[in-house]
Each structure stands twice: as C-alpha cells, then as structure tokens.
C-alpha positions in Angstrom: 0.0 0.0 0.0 1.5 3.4 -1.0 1.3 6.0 1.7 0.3 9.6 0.8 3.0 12.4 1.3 1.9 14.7 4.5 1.1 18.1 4.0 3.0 20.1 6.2 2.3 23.7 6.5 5.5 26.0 7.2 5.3 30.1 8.2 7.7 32.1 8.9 8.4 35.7 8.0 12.4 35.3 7.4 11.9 34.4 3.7 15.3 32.5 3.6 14.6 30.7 6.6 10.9 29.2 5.4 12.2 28.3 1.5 15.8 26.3 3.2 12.9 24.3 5.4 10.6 23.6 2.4 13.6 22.5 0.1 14.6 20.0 2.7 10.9 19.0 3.2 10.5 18.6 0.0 13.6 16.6 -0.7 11.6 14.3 2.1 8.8 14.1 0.0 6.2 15.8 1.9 3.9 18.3 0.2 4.5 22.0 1.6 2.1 24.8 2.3 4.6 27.9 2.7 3.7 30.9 3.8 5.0 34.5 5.0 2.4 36.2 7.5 -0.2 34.4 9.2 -3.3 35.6 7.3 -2.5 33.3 4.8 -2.0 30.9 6.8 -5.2 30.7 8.7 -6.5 30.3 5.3 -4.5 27.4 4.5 -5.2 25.9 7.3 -9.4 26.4 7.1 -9.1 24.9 3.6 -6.5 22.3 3.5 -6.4 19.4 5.3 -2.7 19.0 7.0 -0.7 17.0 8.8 1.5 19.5 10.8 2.8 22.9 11.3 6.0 24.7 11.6 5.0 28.2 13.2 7.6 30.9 13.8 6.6 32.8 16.8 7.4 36.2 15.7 5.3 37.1 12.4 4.4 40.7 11.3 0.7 40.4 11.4 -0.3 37.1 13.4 2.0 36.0 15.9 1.8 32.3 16.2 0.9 31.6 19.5 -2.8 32.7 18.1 -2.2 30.7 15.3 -1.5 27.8 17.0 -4.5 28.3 19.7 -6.6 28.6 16.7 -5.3 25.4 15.4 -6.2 23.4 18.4 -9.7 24.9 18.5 -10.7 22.5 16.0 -7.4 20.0 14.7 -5.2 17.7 16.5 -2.1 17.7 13.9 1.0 18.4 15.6 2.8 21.5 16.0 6.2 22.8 16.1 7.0 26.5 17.0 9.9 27.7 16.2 11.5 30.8 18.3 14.6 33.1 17.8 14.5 33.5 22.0 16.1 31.3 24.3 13.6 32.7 27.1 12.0 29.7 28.4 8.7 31.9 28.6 8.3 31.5 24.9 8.7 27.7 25.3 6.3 27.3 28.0 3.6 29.7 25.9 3.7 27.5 23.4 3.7 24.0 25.0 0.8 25.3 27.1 -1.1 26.7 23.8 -1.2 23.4 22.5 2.4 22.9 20.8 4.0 19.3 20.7 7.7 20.7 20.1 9.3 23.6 19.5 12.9 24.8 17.9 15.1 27.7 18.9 16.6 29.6 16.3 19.1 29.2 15.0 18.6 25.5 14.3 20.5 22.6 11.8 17.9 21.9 9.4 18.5 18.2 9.9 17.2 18.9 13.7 14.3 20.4 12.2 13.6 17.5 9.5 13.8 14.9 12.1 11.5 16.3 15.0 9.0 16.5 12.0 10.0 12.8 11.4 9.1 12.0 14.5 5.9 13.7 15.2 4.2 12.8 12.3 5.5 9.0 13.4 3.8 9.3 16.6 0.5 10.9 15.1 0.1 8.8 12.3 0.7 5.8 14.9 -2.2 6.9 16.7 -4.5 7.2 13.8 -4.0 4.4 12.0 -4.1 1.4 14.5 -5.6 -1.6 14.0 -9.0 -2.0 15.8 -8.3 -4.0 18.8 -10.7 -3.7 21.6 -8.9 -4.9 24.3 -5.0 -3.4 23.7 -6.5 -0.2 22.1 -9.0 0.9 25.0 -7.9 1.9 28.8 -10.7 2.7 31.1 -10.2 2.9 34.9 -11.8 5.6 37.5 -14.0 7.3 35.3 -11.1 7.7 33.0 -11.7 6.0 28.9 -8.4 6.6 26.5 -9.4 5.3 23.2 -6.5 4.6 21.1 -8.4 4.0 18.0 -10.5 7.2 17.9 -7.7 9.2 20.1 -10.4 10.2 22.3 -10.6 10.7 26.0 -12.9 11.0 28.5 -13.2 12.1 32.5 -16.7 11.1 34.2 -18.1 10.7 30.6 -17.3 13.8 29.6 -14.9 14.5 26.8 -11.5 15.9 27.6 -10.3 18.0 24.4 -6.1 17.1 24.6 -3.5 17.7 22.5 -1.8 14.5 20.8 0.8 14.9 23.4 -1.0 14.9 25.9 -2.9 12.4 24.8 0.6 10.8 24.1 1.6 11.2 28.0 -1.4 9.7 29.7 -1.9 7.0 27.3 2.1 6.1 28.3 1.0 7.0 32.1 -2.1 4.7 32.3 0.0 1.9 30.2 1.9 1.7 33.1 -0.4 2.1 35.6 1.2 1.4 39.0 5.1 2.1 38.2 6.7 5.1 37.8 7.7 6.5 34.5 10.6 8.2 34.7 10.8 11.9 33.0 13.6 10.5 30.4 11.7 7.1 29.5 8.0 9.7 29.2 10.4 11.6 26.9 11.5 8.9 24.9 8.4 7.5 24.3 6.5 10.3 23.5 8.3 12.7 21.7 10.6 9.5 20.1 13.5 11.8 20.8 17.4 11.7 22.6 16.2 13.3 26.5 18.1 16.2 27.4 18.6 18.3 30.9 15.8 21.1 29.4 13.2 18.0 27.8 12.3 17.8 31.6 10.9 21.1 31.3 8.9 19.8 28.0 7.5 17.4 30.1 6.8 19.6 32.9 4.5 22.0 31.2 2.6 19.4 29.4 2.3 17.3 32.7 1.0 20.4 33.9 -1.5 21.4 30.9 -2.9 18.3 31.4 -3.7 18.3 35.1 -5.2 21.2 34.6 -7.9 19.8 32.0 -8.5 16.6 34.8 -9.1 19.2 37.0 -6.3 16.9 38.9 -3.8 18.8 41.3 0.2 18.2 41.9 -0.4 19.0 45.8 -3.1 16.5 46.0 -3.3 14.0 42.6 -5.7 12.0 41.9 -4.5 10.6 38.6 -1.0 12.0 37.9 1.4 11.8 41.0 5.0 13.5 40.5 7.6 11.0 42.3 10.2 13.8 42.8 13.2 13.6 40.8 12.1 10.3 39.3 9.2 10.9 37.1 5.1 10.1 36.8 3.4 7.7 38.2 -0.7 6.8 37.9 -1.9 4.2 40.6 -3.6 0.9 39.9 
C-alpha cells in the first residue's frame, strides 16, 4: 500500500529561513504549504487538510501563539513552534497553547527534518491502528483513552487534549502502578534523545494536562509527581 506524502504547513516571516525548510521537506517528499504572514495561513489551514505545522513565533501580522490556539480549536495535527528566544517563557507559551515541540533559532535543518519525522510517526501511529478492543481501549476511575479514535474521557465527559497529551497519559495509564521516569515519558512520547531542558517539555505538558483533569500536583488523583524520578498513575 503506498502512503500519501503529509502536507505540512510552514510560516515564517524570514523568507530565507521558510524556502531552506521547504527545500529539505520537500527533498523528504512531503507536500509544503509555505507561507510568510499568518493571514494566509489561517486560510490554509481552514481549507486544506494537514498534517503539521511549523510556526515561527514572531510574524508581522499574526504571531503564532494565536495561530496555533486557533489550530487546536478544531485540529489535533502536531505543531512545532519555532522561536529566535532562548527565554524559556516562549517555550512554556507555546507548550501550554497546544504545541507538541518547539525549535530555537538558530537550528540545523537536519534537527528540524527529524523532530517532524518524529511527530508525524507518533500521530500517524495513533491514527491508524488496527481496531483491537482490548489493547487499544484503557478505562479505569472514570477515566476512557481510546486509542483508536484518540479520544478521552473524565466522568463521561470528553477531555479536548493535544496529541501529546494524549501521548503522556496514554504512556502514564499503560503503566499504571510504576513510575515513569521523566527520560523514559520523553523517549516514548516525543521518540526523541532526552536532554537536561526535555524535563521542562515534560513539565508544562504534565502540567497542561492536570489542569484539563481538574487533577492537582499538591493533591493528585491521577498524575502523582515521584520527585526527581518521574510520573506515576496508581492501579
């Protein structure tokens, strides 16, 4: 069976910096949207159906934190920002908006071609498993991961979550009863090496996440933090 190319969508004002991503892209074989300001590419994304997104932060109309919030208000793709700051700020506002990775400036384009190698592994993964009942459904106090339909519930009512977050507690309720460690969560979820700042990554979506189960660090009821060791969701 031949798979179809993704469409990735890339924008970023720095003209050179958007046509050296497409070329490699597109020496990857995926089909590019490019763009230079984010009107157009609210447009693309309305009327095209993608697979990810490559957002620079800093455009001159839209910036893309707002594209990216606008994104998750109705897709689940994944999304990489990319930033010329090395404030963690940015990092945090864009993990916490809904974005799976993100890329400081100045960056190998290798790096770059590889993180979207790796997202679109983990997303496409998750959409196209076979149906199997018992390995693809978890359901345990109140909570129902579907791996199948990538959906998620809490008390029957549906919990709207990024794919990585999806991603973290599907890993989490796998292995329900032991703890995760930050590095192996990493690993699995982002399919990436773990560095000292991926605990940070894992932090703020940990975080993003409690906040949607209306769970608590000081007082869990699903996600307990085992300190400097990693995650853990009780049996």
């Amino acid at each position: 069976m031949t798979l179809l190319a993704a469409n990735i969508l890339i924008v970023d004002d720095e003209q050179a910096i958007a046509d050296l991503v497409e070329v490699y892209l597109k020496n990857e074989n995926y089909n590019i949207f490019k763009f230079y300001n984010g009107k157009d590419a609210l447009n693309c994304i309305e009327n095209e159906k993608l697979d990810l997104a490559i957002l620079d932060v800093m455009l001159p109309d839209i910036d893309g934190f707002s594209i990216c919030q606008r994104i998750r208000d109705k897709h689940n793709f994944p999304v990489i920002m990319l930033t010329a700051k090395e404030e963690e700020i940015d990092k945090i506002t864009g993990l916490t908006l809904g974005a799976d990775d993100y890329v400081t400036k100045p960056f190998r384009p290798l790096e770059l071609v590889a993180r979207v190698k790796a997202q679109l592994r983990r997303f496409t993964k998750y959409n196209s498993a076979e149906p199997n009942q018992e390995e693809n459904l978890i359901a345990f106090s109140g909570l129902v991961l579907n791996m199948d339909t990538r959906e998620c519930t809490l008390n029957e009512k549906k919990l709207s979550l990024t794919p990585t977050e999806f991603s973290i507690l599907w890993v989490l309720c796998s292995n329900r009863g032991r703890v995760v460690s930050s590095e192996e969560l990493f690993q699995k979820v982002w399919g990436d090496k773990y560095f000292t700042n991926s605990n940070n990554t894992v932090m703020v979506h940990i975080r993003h996440l409690r906040e949607k189960m209306h769970d608590s660090a000081e007082h869990p009821k699903y996600i307990k933090t085992v300190w400097g060791i990693g995650y853990k969701i009780e049996k």
